[in-house]
Biotite code that builds the C-alpha atoms (Angstrom):
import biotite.structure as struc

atoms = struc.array([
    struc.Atom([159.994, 0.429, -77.834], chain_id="A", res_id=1, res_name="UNK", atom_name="CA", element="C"),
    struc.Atom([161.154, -1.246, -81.102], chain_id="A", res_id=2, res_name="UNK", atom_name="CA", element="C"),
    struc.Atom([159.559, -4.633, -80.633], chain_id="A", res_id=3, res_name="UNK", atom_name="CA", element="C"),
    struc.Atom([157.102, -5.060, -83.481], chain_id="A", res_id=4, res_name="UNK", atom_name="CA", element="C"),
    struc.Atom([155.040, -7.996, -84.358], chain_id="A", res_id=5, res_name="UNK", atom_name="CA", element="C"),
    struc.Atom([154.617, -8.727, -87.464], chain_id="A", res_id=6, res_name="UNK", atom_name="CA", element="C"),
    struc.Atom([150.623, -9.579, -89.157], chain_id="A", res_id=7, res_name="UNK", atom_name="CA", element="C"),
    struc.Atom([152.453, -11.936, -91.708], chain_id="A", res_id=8, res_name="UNK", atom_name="CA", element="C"),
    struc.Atom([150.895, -9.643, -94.579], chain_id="A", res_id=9, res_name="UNK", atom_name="CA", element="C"),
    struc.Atom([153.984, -9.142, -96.443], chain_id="A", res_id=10, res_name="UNK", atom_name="CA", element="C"),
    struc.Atom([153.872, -7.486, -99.758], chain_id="A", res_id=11, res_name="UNK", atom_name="CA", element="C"),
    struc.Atom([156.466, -7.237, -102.729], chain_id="A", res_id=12, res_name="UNK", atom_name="CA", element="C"),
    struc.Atom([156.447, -3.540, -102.074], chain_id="A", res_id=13, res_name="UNK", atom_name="CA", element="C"),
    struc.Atom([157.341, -3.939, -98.453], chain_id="A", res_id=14, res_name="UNK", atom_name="CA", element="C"),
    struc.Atom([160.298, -6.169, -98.754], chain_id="A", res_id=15, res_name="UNK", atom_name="CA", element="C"),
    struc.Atom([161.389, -3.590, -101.301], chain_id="A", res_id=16, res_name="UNK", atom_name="CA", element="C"),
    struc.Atom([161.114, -1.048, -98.642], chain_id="A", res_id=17, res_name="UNK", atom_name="CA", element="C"),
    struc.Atom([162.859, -2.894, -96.421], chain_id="A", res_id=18, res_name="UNK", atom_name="CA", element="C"),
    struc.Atom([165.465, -3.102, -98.950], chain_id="A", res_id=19, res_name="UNK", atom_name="CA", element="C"),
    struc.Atom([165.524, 0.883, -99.798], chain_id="A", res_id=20, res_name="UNK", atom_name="CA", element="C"),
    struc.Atom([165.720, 1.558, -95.612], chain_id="A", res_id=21, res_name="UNK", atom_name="CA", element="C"),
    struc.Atom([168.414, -1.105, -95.463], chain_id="A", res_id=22, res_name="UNK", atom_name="CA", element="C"),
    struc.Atom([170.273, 0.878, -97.894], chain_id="A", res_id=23, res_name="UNK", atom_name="CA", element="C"),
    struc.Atom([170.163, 4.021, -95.995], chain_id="A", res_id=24, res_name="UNK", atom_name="CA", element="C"),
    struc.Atom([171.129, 2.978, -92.933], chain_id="A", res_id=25, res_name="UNK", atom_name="CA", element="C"),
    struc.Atom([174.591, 1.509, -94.528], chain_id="A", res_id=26, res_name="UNK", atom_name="CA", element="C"),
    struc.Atom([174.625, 4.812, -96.102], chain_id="A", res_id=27, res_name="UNK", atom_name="CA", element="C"),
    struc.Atom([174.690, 6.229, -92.548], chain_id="A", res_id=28, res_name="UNK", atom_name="CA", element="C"),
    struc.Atom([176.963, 3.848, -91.013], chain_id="A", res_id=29, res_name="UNK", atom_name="CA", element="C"),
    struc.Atom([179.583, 4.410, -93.801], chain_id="A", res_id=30, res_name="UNK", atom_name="CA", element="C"),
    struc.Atom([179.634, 8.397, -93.059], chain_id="A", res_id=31, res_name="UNK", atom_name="CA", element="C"),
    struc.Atom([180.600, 6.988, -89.688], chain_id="A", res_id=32, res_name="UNK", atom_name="CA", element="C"),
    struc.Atom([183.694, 5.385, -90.288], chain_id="A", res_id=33, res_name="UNK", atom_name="CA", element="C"),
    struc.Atom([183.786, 4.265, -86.386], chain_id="A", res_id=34, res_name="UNK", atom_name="CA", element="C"),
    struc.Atom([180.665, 2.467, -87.041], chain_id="A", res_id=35, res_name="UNK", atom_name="CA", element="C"),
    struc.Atom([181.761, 1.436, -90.498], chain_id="A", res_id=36, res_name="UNK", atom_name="CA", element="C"),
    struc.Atom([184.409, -0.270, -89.053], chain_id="A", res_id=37, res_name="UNK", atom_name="CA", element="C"),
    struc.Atom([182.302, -2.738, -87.598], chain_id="A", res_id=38, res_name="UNK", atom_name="CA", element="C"),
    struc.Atom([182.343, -5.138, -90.635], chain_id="A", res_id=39, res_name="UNK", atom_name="CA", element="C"),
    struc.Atom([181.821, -5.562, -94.056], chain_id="A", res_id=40, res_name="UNK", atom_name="CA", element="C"),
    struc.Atom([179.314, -3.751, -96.482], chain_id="A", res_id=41, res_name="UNK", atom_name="CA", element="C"),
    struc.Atom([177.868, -7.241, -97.290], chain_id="A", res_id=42, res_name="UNK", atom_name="CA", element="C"),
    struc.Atom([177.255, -7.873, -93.144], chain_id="A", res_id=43, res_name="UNK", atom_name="CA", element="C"),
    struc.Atom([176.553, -4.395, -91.999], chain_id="A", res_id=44, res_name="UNK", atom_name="CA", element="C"),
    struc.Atom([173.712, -5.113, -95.031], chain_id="A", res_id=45, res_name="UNK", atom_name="CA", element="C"),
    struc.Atom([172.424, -8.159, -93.850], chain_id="A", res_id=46, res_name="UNK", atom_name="CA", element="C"),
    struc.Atom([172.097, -6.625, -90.328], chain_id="A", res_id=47, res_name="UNK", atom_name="CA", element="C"),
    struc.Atom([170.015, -3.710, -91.973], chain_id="A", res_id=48, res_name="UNK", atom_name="CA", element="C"),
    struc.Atom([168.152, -5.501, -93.466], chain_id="A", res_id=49, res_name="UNK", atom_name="CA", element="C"),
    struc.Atom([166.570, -7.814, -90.250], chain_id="A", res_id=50, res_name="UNK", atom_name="CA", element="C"),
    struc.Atom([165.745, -4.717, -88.145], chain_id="A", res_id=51, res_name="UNK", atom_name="CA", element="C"),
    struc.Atom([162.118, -3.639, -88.290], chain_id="A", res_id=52, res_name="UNK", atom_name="CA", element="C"),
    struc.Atom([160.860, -0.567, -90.071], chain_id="A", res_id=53, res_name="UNK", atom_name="CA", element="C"),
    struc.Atom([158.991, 0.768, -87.502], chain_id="A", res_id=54, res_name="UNK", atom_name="CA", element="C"),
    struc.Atom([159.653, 1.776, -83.715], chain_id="A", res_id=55, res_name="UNK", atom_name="CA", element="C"),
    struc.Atom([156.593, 2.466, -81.109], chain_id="A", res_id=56, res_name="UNK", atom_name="CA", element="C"),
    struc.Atom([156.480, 5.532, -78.913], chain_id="A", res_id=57, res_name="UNK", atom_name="CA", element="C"),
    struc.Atom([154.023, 6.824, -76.206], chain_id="A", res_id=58, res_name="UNK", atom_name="CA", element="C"),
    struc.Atom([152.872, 10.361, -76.382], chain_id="A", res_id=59, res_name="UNK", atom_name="CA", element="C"),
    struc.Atom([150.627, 12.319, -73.957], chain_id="A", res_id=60, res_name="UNK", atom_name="CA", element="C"),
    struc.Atom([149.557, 16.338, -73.537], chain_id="A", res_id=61, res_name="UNK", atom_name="CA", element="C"),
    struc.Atom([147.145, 17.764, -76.419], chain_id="A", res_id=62, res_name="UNK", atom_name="CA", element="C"),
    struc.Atom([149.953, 19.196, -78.780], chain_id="A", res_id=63, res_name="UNK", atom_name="CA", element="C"),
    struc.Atom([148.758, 16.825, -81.686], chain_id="A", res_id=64, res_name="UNK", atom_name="CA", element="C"),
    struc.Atom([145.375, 17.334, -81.049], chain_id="A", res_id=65, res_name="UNK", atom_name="CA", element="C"),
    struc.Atom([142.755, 16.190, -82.082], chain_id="A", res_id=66, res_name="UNK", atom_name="CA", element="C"),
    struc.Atom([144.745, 13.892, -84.507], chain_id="A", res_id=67, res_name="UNK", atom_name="CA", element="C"),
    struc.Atom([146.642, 12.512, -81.711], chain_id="A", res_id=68, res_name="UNK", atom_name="CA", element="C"),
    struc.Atom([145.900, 12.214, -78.075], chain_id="A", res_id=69, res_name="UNK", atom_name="CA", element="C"),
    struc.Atom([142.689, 14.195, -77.956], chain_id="A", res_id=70, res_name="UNK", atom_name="CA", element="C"),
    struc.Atom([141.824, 13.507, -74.242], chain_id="A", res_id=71, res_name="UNK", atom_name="CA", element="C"),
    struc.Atom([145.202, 14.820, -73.118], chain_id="A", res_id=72, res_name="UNK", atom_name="CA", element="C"),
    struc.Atom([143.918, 18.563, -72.813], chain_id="A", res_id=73, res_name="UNK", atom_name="CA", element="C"),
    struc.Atom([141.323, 17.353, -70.452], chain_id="A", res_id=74, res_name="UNK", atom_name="CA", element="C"),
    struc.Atom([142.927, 14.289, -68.800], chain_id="A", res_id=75, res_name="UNK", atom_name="CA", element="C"),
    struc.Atom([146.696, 14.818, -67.907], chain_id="A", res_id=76, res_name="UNK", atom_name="CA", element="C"),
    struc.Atom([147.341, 10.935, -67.742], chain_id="A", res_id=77, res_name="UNK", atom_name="CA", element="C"),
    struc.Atom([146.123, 10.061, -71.159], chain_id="A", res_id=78, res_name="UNK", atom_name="CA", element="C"),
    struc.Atom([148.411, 8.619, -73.554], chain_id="A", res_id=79, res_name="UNK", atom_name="CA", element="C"),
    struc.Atom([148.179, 6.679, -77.138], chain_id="A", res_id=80, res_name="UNK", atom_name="CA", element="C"),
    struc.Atom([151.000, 4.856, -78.422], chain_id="A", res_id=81, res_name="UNK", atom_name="CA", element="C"),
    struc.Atom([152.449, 5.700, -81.920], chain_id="A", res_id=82, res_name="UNK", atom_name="CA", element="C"),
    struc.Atom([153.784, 3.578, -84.548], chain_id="A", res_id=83, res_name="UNK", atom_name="CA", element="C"),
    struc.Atom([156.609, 5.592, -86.155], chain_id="A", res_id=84, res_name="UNK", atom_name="CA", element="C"),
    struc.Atom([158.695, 4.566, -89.710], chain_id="A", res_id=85, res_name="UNK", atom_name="CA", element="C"),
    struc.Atom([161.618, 5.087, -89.269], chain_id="A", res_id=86, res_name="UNK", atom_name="CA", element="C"),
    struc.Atom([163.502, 7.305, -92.002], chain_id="A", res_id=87, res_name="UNK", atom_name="CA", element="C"),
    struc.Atom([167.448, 6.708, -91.775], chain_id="A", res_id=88, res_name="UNK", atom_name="CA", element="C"),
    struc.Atom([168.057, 9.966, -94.008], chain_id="A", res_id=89, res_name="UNK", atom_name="CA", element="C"),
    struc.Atom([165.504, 11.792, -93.647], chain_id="A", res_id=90, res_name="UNK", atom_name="CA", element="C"),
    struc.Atom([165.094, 15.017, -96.236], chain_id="A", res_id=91, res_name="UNK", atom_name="CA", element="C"),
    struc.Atom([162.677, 16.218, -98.366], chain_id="A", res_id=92, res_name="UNK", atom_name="CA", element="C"),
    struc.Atom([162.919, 13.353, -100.393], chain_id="A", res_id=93, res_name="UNK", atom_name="CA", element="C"),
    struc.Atom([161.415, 11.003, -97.649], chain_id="A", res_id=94, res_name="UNK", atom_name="CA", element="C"),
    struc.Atom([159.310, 13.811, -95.641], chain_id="A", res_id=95, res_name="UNK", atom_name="CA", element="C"),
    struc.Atom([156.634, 16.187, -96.930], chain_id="A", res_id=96, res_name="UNK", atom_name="CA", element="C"),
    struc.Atom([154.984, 19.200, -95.927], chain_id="A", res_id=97, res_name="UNK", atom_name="CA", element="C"),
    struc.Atom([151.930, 17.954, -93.617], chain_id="A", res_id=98, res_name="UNK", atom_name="CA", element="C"),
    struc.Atom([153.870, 14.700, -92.342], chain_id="A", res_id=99, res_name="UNK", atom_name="CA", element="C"),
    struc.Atom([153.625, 13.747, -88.500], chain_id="A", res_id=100, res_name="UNK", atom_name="CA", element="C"),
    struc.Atom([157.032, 13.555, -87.476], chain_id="A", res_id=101, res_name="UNK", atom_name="CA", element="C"),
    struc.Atom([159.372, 12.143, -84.816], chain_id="A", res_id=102, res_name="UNK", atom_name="CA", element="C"),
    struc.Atom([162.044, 13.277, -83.413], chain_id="A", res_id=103, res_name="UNK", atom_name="CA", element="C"),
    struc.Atom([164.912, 14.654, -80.758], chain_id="A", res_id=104, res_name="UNK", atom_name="CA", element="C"),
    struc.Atom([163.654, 17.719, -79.189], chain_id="A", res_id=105, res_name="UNK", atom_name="CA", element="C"),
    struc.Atom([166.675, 20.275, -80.384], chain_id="A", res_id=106, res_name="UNK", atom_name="CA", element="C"),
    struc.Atom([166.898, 21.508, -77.089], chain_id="A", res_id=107, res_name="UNK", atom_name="CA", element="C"),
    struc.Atom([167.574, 18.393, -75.455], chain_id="A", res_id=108, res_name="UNK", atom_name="CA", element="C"),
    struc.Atom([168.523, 16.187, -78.279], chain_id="A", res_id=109, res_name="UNK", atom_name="CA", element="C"),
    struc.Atom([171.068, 13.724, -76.374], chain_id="A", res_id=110, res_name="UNK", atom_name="CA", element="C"),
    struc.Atom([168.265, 12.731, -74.113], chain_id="A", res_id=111, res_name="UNK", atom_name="CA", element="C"),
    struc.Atom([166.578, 9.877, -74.938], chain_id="A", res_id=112, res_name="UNK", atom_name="CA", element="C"),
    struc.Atom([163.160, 11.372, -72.983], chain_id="A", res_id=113, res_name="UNK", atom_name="CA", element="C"),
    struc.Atom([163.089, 14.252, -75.489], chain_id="A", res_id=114, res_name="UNK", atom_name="CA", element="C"),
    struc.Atom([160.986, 12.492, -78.683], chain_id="A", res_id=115, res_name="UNK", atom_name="CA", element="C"),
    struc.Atom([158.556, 14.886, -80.073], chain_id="A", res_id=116, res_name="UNK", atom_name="CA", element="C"),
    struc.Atom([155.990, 14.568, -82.718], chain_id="A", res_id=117, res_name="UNK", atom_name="CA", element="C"),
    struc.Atom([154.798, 17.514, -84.690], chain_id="A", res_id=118, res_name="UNK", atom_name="CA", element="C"),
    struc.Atom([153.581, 18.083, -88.625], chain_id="A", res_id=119, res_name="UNK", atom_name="CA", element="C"),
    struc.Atom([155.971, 19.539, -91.184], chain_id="A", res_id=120, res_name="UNK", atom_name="CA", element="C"),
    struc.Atom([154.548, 23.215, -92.052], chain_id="A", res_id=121, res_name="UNK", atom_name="CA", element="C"),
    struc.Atom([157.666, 23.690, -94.404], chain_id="A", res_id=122, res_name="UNK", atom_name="CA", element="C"),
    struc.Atom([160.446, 22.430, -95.917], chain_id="A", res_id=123, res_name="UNK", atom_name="CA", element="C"),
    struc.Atom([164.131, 23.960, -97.310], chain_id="A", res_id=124, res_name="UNK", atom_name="CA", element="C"),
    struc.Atom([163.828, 26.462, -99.689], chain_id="A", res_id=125, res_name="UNK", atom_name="CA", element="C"),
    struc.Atom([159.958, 27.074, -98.656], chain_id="A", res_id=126, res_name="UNK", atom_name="CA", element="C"),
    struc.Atom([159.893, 30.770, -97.876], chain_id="A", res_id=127, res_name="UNK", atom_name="CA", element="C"),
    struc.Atom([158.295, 31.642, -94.268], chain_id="A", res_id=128, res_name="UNK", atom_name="CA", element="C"),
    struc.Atom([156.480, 35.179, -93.806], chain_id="A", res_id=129, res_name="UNK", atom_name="CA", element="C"),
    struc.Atom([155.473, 36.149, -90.553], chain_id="A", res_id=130, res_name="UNK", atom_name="CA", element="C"),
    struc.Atom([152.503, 37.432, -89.038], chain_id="A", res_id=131, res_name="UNK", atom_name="CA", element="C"),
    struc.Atom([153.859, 40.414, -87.752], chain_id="A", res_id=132, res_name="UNK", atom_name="CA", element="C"),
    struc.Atom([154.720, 41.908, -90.677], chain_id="A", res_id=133, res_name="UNK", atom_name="CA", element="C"),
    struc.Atom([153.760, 40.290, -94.485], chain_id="A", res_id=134, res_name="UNK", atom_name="CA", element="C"),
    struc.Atom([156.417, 42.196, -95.740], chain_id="A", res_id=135, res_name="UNK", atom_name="CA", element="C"),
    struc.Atom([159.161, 40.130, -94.281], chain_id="A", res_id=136, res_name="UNK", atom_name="CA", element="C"),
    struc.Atom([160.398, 36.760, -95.797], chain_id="A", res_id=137, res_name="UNK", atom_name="CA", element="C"),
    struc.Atom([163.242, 34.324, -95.197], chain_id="A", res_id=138, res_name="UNK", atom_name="CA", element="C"),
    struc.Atom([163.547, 30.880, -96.862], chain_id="A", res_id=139, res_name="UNK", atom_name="CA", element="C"),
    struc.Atom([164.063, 27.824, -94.837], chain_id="A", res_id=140, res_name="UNK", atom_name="CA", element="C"),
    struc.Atom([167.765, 26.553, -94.464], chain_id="A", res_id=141, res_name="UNK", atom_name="CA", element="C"),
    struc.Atom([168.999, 23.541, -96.099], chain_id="A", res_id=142, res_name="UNK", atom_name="CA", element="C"),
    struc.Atom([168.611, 19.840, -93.815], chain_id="A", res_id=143, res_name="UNK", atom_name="CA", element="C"),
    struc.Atom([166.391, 22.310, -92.099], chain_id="A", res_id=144, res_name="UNK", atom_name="CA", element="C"),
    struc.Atom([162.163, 21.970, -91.697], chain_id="A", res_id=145, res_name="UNK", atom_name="CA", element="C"),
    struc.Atom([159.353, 24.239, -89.871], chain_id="A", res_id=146, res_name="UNK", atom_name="CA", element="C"),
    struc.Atom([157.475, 21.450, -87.638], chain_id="A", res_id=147, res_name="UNK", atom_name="CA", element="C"),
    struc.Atom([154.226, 22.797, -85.404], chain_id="A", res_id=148, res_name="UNK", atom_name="CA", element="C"),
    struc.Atom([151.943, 21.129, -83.176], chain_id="A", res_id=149, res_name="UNK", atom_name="CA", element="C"),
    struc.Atom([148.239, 20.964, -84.534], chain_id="A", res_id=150, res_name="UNK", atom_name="CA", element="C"),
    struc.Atom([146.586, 22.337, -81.673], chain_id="A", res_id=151, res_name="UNK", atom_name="CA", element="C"),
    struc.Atom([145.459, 25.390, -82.864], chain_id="A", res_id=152, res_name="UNK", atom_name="CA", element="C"),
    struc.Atom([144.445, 26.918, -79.406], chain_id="A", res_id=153, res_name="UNK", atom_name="CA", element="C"),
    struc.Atom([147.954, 26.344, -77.890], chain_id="A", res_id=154, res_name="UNK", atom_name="CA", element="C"),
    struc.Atom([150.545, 28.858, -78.878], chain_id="A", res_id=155, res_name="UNK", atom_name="CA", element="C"),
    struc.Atom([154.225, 29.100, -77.097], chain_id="A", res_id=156, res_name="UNK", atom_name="CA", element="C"),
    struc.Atom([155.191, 29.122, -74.215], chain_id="A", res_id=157, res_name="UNK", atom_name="CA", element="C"),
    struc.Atom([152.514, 26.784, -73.154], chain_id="A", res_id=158, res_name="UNK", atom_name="CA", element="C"),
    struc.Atom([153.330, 24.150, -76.449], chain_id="A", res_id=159, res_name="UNK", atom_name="CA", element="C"),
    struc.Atom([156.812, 24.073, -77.906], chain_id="A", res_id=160, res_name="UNK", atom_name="CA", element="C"),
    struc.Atom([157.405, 23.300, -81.755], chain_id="A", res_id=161, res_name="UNK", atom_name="CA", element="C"),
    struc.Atom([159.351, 25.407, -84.275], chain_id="A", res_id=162, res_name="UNK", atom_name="CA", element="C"),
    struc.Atom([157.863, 28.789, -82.528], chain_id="A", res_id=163, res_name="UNK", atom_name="CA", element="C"),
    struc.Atom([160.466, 28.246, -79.858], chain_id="A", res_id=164, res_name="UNK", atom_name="CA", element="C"),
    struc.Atom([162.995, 26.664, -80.881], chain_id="A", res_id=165, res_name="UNK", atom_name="CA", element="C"),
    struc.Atom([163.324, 27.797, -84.684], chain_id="A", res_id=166, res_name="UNK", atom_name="CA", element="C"),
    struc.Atom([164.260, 25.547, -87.760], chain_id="A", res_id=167, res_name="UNK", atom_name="CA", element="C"),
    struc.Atom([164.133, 22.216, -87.156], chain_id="A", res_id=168, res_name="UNK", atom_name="CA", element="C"),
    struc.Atom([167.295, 19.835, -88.012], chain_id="A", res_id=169, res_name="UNK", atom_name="CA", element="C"),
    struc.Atom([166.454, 16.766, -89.719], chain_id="A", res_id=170, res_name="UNK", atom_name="CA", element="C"),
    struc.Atom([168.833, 14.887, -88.819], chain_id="A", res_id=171, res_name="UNK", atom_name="CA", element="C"),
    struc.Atom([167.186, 14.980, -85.317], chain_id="A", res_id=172, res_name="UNK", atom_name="CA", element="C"),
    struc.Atom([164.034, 13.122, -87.631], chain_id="A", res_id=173, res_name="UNK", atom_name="CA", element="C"),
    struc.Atom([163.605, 9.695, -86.175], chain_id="A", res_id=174, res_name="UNK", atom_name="CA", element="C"),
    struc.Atom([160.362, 8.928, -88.692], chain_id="A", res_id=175, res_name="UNK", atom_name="CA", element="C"),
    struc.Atom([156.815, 9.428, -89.837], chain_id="A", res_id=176, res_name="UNK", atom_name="CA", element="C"),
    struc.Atom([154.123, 8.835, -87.419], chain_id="A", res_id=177, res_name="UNK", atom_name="CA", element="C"),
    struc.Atom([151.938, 6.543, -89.517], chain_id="A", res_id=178, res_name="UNK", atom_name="CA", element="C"),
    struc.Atom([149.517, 4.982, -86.876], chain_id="A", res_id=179, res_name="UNK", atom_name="CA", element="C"),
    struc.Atom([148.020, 5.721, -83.604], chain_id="A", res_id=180, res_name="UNK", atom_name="CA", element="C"),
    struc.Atom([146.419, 3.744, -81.177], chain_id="A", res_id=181, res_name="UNK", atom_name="CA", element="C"),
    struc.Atom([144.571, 4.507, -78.115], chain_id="A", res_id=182, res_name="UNK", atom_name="CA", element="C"),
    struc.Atom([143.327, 1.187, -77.770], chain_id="A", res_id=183, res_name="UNK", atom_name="CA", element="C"),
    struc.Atom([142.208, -2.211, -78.606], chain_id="A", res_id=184, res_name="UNK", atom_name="CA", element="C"),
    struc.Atom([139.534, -0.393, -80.662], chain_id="A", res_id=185, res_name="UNK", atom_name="CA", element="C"),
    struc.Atom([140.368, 2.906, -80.905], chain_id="A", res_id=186, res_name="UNK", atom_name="CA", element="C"),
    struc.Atom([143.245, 3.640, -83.461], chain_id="A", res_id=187, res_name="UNK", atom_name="CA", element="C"),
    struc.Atom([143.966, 4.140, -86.959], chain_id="A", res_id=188, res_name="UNK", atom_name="CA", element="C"),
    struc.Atom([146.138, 5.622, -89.557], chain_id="A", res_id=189, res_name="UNK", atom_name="CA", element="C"),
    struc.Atom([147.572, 8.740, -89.089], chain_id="A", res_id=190, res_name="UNK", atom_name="CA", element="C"),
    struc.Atom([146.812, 11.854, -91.763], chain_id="A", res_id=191, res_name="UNK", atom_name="CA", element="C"),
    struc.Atom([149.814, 12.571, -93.400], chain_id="A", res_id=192, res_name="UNK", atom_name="CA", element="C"),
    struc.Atom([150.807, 14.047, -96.964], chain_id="A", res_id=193, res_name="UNK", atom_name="CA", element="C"),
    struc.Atom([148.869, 12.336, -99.719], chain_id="A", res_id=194, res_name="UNK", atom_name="CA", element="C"),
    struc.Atom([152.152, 10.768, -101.225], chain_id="A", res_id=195, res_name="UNK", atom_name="CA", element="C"),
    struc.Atom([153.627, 9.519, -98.027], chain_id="A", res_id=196, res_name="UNK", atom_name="CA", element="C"),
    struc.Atom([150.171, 8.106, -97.166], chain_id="A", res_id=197, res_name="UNK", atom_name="CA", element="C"),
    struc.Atom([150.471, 6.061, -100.011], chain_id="A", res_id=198, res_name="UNK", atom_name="CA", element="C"),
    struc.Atom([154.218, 4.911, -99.076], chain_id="A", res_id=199, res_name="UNK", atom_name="CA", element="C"),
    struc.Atom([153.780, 4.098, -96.210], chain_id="A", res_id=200, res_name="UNK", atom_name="CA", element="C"),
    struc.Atom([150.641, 1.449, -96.837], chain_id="A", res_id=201, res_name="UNK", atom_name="CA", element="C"),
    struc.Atom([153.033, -1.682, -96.965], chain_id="A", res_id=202, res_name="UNK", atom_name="CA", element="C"),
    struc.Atom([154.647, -0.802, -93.815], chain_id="A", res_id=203, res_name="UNK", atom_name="CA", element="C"),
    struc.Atom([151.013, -0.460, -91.922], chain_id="A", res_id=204, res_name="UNK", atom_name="CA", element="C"),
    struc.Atom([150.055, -3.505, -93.636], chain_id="A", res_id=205, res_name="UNK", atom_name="CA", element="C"),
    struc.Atom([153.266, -5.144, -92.577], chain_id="A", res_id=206, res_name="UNK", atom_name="CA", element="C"),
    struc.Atom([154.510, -4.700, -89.207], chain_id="A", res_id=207, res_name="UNK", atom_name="CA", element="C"),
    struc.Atom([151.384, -2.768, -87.230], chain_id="A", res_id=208, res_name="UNK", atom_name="CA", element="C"),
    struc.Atom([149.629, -5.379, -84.906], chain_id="A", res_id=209, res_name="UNK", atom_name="CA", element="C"),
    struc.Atom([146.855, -3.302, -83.099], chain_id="A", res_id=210, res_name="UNK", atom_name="CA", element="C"),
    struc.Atom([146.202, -6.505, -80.528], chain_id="A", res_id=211, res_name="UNK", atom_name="CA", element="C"),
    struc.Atom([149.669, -6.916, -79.541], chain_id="A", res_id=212, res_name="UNK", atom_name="CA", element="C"),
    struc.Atom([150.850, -2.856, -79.417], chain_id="A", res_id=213, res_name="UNK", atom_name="CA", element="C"),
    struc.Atom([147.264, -2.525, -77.231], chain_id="A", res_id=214, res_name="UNK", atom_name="CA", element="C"),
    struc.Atom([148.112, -4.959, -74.711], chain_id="A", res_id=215, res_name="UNK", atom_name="CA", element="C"),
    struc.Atom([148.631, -3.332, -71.814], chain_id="A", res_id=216, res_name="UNK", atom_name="CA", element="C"),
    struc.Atom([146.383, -0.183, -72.363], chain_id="A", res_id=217, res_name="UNK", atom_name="CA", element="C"),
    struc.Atom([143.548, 0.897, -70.823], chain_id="A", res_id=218, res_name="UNK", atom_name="CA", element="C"),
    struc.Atom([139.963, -0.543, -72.504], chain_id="A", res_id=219, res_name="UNK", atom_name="CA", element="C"),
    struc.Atom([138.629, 2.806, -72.676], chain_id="A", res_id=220, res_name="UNK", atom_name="CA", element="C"),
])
């Protein structure tokens, strides 16, 4: 879902966000030059710039719990809905180690069902050791990230994050999870890295309407 409504608290610092993002996602569309060929910098700009920075998803299952979700390891049908920023290019310029991330599962990443959302453990150049032996080391790839889910007490096969399917591409990044809401008065911000926290604050402020994303949801 990418219909937002907006709270009307607009800051300076979100319209330059909305600026910066605009700028990426020309950035993007110029690497594509069948997109690019669409129309002019100036209009492909302009179009940018009117789309909303933020996109809603639906998660269930206990993977991101208890941050996220926490009845889904007892109750198979509960679900919150996240509000996710969306990061054009993302890299670790725009993501951090501890951020709640977004994205196409890179086993299935052409299917539009396949959005997951785990927390950055590492980054490129970060080296990994594992707990089989302390001894070995390997540094994480470029455009590449280590992403696990938070629940501790699930391990793979019965949760999938970068245990099973390795370094993460982020390119398959759709955005920060910066919200969650379970509803009407259950939800709130979403712990991420201390920096992106802060970044994201004008976006929160700016497009997340807790009334109209809860509509729909159950009261308890």
């Amino acid at each position: 879902m990418s219909a937002m409504v907006k709270t009307g608290r607009f800051s300076g610092r979100y319209f330059w966000t909305k600026l910066g993002t605009a700028r990426d996602m020309v950035l993007n569309q110029m690497s594509n030059p069948e997109a690019a060929a669409g129309g002019g910098l100036m209009q492909m700009f302009q179009e940018a710039y009117k789309k909303q920075l933020t996109s809603i998803i639906a998660v269930t299952g206990a993977a991101m719990a208890p941050a996220i979700n926490a009845d889904g390891a007892s109750n198979p049908s509960a679900f919150e809905k996240l509000v996710v920023r969306l990061i054009p290019r993302p890299s670790p310029r725009s993501i951090a180690v501890g951020d709640v991330v977004a994205f196409s599962s890179p086993l299935d990443p052409a299917s539009s069902a396949s959005l997951m959302v785990r927390r950055v453990a590492a980054l490129e150049g970060h080296t990994m050791y594992t707990t089989e032996d302390e001894e070995y080391a390997e540094r994480v790839p470029g455009r590449h990230c280590w992403v696990l889910a938070d629940n501790e007490e699930l391990s793979p096969p019965d949760v999938i994050d970068s245990r099973a399917f390795g370094y993460l591409d982020m390119r398959l990044i759709m955005g920060r999870v910066v919200y969650r809401v379970r509803n009407a008065s259950e939800h709130g911000r979403v712990a991420n890295s201390p920096a992106s926290e802060a970044d994201d604050v004008a976006v929160v402020e700016g497009e997340v309407d807790v009334e109209a994303i809860a509509t729909g949801m159950p009261a308890e």
